[in-house]
MDAnalysis code that builds the backbone (N, CA, C; Angstrom):
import MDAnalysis as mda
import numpy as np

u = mda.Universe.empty(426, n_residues=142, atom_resindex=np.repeat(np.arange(142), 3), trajectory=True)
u.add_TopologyAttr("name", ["N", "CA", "C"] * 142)
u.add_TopologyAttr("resid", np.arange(1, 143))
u.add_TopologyAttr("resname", ["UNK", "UNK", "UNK", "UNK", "UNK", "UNK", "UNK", "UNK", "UNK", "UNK", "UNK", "UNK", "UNK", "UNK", "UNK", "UNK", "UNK", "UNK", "UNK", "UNK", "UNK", "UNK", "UNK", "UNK", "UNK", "UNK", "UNK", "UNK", "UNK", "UNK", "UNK", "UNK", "UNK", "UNK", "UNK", "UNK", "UNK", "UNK", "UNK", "UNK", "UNK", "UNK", "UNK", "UNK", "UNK", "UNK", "UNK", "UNK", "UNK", "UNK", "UNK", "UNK", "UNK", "UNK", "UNK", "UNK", "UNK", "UNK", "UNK", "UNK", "UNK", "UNK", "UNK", "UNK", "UNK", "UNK", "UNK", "UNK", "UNK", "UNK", "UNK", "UNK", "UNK", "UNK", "UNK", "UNK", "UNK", "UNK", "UNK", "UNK", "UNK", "UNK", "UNK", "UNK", "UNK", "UNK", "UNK", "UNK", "UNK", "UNK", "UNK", "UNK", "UNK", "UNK", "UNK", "UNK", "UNK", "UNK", "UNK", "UNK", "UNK", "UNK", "UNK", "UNK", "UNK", "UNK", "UNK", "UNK", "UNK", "UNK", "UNK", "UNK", "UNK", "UNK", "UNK", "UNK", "UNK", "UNK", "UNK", "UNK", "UNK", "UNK", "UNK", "UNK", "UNK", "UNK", "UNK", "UNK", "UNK", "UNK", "UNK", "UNK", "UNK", "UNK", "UNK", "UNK", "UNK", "UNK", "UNK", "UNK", "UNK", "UNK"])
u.atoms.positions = np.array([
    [1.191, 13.513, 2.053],
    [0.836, 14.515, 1.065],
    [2.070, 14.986, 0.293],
    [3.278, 14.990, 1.081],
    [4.391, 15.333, 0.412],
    [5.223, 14.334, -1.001],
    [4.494, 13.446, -0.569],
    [5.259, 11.725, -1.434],
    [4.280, 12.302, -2.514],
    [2.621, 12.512, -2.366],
    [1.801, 12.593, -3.843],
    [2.190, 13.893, -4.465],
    [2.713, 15.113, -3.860],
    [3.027, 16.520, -4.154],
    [4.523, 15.844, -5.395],
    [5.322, 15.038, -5.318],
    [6.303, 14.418, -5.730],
    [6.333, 13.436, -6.666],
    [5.201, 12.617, -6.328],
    [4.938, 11.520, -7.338],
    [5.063, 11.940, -9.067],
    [6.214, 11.231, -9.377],
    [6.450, 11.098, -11.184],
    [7.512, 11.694, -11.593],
    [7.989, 12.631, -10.512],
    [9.453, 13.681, -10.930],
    [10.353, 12.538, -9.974],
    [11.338, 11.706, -10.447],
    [12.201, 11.096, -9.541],
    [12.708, 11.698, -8.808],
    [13.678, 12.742, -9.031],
    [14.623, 13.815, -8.483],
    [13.102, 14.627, -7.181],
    [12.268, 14.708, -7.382],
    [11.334, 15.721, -6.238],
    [10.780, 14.253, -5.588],
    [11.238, 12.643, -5.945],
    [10.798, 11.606, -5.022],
    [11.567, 11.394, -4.452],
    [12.516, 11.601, -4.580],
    [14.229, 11.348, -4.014],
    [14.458, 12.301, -2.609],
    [14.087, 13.641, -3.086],
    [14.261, 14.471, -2.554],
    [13.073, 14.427, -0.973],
    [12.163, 13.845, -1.462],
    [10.819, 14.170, -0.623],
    [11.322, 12.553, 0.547],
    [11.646, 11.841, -0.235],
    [11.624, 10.437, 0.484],
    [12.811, 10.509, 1.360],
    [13.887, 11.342, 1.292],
    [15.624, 11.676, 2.012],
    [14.652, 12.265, 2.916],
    [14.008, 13.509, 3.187],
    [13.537, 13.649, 4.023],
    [12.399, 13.827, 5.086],
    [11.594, 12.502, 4.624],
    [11.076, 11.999, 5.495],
    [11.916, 10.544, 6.199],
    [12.466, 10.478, 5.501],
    [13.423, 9.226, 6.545],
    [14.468, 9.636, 7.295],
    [14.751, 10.755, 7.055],
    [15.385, 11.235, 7.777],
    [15.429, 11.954, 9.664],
    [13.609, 11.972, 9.040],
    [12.900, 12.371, 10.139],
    [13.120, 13.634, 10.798],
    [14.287, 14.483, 10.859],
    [14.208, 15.518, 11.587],
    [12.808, 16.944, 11.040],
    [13.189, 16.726, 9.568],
    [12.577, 17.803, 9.084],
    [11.161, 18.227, 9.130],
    [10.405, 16.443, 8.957],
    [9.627, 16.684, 8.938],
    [8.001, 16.264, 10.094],
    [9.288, 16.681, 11.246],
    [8.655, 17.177, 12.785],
    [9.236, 18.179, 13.346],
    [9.974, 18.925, 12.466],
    [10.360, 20.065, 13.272],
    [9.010, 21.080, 12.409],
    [7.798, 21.998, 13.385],
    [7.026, 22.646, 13.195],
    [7.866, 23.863, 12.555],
    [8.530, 24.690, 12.622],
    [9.155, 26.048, 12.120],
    [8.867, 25.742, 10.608],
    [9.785, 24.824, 9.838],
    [10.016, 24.489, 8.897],
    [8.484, 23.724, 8.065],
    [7.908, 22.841, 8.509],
    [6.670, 22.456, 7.766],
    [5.865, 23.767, 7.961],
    [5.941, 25.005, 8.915],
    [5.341, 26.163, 8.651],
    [5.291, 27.069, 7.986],
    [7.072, 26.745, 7.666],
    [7.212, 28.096, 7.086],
    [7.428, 27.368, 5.319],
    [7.534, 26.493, 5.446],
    [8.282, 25.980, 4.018],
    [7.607, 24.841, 3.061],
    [6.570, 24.362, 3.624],
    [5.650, 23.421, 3.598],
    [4.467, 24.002, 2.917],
    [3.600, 23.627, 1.544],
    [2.352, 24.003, 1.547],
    [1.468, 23.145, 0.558],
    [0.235, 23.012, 1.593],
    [-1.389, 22.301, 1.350],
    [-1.759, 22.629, 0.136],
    [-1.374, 21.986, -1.661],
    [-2.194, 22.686, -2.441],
    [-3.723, 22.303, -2.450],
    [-4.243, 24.001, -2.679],
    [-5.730, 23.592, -2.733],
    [-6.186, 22.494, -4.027],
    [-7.209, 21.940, -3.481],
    [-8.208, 20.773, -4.374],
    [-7.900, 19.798, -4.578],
    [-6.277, 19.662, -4.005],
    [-5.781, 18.628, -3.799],
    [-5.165, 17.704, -2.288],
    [-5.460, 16.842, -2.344],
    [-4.432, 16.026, -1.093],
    [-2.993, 15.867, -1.537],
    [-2.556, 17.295, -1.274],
    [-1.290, 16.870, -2.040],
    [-0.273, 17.875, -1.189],
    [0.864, 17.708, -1.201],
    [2.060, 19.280, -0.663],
    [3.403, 19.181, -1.375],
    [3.638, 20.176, -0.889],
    [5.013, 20.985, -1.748],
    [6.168, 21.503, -0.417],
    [7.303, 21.510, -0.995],
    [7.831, 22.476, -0.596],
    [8.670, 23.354, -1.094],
    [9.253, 24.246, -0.719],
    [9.661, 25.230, -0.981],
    [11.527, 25.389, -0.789],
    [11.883, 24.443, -1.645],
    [12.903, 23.664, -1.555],
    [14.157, 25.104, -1.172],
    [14.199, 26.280, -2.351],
    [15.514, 27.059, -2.138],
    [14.933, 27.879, -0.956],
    [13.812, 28.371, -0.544],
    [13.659, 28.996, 0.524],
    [14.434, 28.441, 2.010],
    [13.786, 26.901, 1.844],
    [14.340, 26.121, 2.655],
    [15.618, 26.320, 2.884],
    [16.559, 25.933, 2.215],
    [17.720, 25.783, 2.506],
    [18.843, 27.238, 2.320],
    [18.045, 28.847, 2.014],
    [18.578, 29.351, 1.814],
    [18.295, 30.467, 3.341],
    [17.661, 29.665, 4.097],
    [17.230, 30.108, 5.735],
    [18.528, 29.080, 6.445],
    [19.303, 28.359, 5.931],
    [20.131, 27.419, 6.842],
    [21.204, 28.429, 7.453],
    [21.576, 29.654, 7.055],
    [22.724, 30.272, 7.152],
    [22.397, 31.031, 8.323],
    [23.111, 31.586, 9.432],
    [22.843, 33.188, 10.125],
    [21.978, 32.492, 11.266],
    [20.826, 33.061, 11.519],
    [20.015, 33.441, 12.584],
    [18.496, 32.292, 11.915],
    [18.500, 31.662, 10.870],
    [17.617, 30.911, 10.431],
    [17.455, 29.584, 11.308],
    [16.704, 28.281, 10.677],
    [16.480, 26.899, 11.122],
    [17.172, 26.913, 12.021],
    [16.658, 26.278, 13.309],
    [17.828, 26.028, 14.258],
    [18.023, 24.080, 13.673],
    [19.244, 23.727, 13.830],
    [19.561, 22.349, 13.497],
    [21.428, 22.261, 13.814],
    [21.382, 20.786, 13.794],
    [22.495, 20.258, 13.800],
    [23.528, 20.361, 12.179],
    [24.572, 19.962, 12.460],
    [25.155, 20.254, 10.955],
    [25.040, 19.087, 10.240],
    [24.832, 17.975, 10.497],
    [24.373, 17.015, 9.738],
    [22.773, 16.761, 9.290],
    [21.890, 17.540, 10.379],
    [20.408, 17.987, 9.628],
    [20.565, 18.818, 8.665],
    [21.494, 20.166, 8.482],
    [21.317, 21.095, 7.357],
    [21.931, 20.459, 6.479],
    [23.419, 19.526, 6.083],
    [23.667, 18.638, 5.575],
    [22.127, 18.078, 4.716],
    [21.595, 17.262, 5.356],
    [20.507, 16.270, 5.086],
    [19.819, 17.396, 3.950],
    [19.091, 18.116, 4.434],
    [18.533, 19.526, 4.032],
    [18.967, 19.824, 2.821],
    [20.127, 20.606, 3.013],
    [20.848, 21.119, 1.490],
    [20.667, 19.922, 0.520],
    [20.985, 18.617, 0.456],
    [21.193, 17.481, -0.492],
    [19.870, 17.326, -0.929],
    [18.732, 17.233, 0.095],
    [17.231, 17.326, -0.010],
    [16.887, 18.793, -1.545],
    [17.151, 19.860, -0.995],
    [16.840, 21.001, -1.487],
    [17.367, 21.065, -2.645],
    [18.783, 20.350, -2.844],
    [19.409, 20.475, -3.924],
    [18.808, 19.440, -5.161],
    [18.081, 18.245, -4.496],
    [17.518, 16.979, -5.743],
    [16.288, 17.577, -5.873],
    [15.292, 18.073, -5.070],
    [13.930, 18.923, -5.260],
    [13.988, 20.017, -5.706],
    [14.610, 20.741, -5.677],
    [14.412, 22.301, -6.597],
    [15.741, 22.765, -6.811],
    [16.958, 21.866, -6.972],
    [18.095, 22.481, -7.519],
    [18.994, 23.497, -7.171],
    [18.911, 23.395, -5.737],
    [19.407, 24.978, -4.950],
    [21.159, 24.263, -4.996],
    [21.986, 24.888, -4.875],
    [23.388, 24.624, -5.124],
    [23.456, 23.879, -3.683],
    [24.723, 22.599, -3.793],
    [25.097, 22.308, -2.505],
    [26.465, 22.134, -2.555],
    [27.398, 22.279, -1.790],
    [28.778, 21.562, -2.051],
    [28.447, 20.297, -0.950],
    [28.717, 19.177, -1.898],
    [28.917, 17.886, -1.488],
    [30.303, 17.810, -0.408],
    [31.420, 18.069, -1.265],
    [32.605, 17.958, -0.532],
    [32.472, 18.891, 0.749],
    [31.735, 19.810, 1.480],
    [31.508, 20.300, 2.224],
    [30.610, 19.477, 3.358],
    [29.442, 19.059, 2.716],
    [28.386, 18.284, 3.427],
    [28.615, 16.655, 3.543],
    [29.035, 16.376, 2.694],
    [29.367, 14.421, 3.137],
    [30.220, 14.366, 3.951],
    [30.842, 14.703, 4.491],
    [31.650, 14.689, 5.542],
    [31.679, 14.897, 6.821],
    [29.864, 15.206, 7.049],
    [29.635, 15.388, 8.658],
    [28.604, 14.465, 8.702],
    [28.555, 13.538, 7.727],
    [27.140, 12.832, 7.934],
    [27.588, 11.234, 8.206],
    [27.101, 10.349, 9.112],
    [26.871, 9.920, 9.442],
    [26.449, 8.320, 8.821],
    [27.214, 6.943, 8.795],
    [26.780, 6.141, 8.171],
    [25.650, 5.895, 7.303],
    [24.434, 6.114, 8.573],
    [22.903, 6.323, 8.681],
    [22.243, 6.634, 7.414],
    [23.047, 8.134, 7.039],
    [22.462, 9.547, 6.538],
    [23.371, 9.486, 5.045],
    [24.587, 9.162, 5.673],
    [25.132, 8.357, 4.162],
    [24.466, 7.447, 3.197],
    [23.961, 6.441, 4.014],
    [23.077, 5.541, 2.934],
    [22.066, 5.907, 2.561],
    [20.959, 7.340, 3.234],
    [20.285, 7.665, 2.798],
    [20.829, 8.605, 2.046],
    [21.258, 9.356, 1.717],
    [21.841, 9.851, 0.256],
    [22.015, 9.228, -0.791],
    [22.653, 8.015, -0.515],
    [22.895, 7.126, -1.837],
    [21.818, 6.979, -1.773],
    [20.714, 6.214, -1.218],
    [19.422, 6.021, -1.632],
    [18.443, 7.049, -2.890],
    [18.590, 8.229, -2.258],
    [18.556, 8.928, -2.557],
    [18.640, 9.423, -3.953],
    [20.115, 9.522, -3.876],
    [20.845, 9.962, -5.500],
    [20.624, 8.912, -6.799],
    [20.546, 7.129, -5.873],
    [20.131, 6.634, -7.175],
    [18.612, 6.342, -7.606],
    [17.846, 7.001, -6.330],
    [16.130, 6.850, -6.754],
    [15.962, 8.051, -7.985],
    [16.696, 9.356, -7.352],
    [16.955, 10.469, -8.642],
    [16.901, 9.913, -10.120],
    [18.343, 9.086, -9.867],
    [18.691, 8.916, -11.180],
    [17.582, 7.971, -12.087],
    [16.950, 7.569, -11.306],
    [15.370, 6.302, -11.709],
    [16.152, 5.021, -11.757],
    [17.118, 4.822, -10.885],
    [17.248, 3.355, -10.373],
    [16.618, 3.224, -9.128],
    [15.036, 3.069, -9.112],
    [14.563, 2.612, -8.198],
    [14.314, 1.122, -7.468],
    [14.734, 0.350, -8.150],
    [14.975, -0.990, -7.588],
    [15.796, -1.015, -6.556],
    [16.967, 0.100, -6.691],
    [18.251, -0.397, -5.838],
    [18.470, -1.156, -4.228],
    [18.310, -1.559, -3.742],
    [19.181, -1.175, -2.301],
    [20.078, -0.841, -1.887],
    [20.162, -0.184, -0.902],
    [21.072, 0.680, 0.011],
    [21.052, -0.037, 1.251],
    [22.489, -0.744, 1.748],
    [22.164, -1.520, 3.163],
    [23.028, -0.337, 3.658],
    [22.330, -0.199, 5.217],
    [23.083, 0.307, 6.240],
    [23.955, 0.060, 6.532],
    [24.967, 0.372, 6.248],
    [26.379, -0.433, 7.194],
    [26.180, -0.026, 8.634],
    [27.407, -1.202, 9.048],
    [27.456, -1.179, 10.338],
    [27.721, 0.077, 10.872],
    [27.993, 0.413, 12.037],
    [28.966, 2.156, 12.258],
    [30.722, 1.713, 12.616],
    [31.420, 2.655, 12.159],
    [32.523, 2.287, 12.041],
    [32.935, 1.744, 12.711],
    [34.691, 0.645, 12.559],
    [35.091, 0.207, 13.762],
    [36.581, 1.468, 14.287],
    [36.844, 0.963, 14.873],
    [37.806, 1.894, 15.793],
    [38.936, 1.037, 16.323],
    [40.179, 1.522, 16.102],
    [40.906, 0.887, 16.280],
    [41.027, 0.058, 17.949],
    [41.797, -1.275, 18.333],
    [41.376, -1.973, 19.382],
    [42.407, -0.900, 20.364],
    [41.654, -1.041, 21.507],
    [41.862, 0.122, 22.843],
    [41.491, 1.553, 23.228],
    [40.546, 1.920, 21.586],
    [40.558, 3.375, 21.668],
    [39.210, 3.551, 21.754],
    [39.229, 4.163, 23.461],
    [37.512, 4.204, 23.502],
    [36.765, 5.024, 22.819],
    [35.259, 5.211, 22.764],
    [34.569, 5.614, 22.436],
    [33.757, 6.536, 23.645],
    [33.450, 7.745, 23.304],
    [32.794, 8.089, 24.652],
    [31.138, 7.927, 23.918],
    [30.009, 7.566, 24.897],
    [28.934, 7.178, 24.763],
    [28.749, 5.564, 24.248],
    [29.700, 4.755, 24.235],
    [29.608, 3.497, 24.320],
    [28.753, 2.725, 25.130],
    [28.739, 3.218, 26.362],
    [28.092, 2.338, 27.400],
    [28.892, 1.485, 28.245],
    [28.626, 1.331, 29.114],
    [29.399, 0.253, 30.537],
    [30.632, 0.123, 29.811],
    [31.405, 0.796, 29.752],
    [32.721, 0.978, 29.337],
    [33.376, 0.220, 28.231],
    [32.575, -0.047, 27.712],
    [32.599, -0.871, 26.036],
    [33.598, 0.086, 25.440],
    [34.682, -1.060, 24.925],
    [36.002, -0.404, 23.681],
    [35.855, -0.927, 22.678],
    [35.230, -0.319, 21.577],
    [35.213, -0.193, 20.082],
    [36.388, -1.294, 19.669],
    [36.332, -2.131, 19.006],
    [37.292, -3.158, 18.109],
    [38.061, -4.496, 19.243],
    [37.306, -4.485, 20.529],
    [37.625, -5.361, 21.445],
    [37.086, -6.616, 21.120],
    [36.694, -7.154, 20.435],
    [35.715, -8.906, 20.017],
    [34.433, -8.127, 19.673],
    [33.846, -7.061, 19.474],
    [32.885, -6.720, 18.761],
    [32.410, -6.925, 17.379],
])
């Protein structure tokens, strides 16, 4: 309902499509409750883009800093709420990176594009990684 609430404004498809692939947002219940809405007569939804992201601060959304990241960039291509980039690209994540670019150039109505995932970074050889697994070192023949 959120993709047809969007359909024809690039910038509110951009915005709607970052986060549903993103997935956090739109299974966290608080937020499709509070920020989310069913227009009548239609199969269709909205959201409530600066509300959204202007609850990220204080005692609001509970999330990670690369979900409010996700969020703000979301809020900012759907309803124009201010974001600092140089603030937010920098905690995000290969992943979440390419979905931004995705993102920014579906905005711009280069929708053909692709966006490949890159790999996740390498790391220099000997310097572990914690959460690797069975003691796997980042840049060893990987």
């Amino acid at each position: 309902m959120l993709r047809a609430g969007a359909r024809g404004v690039y910038a509110d498809e951009a915005a709607v499509d970052l986060l549903l692939r993103h997935g956090h947002w739109a299974g966290h219940g608080e937020f499709v409750r509070r920020f989310t809405q069913v227009l009548a007569g239609a199969p269709v939804a909205c959201i409530d883009w600066q509300a959204a992201a202007g609850d990220l601060g204080g005692a609001g959304l509970a999330c990670s800093a690369s979900e409010a990241g996700v969020l703000r960039i979301a809020a900012s291509l759907g309803g124009g709420a201010p974001v600092s980039l140089r603030a937010v690209l920098g905690g995000l994540d290969h992943v979440n990176i390419a979905l931004v670019a995705r993102a920014v150039l579906h905005a711009n109505g280069t929708t053909s594009a692709t966006v490949t995932v890159p790999a996740p970074p390498r790391f220099p050889p000997g310097v572990s990684v914690a959460g690797a697994g069975d003691g796997v070192r980042r840049g060893e023949g990987r």
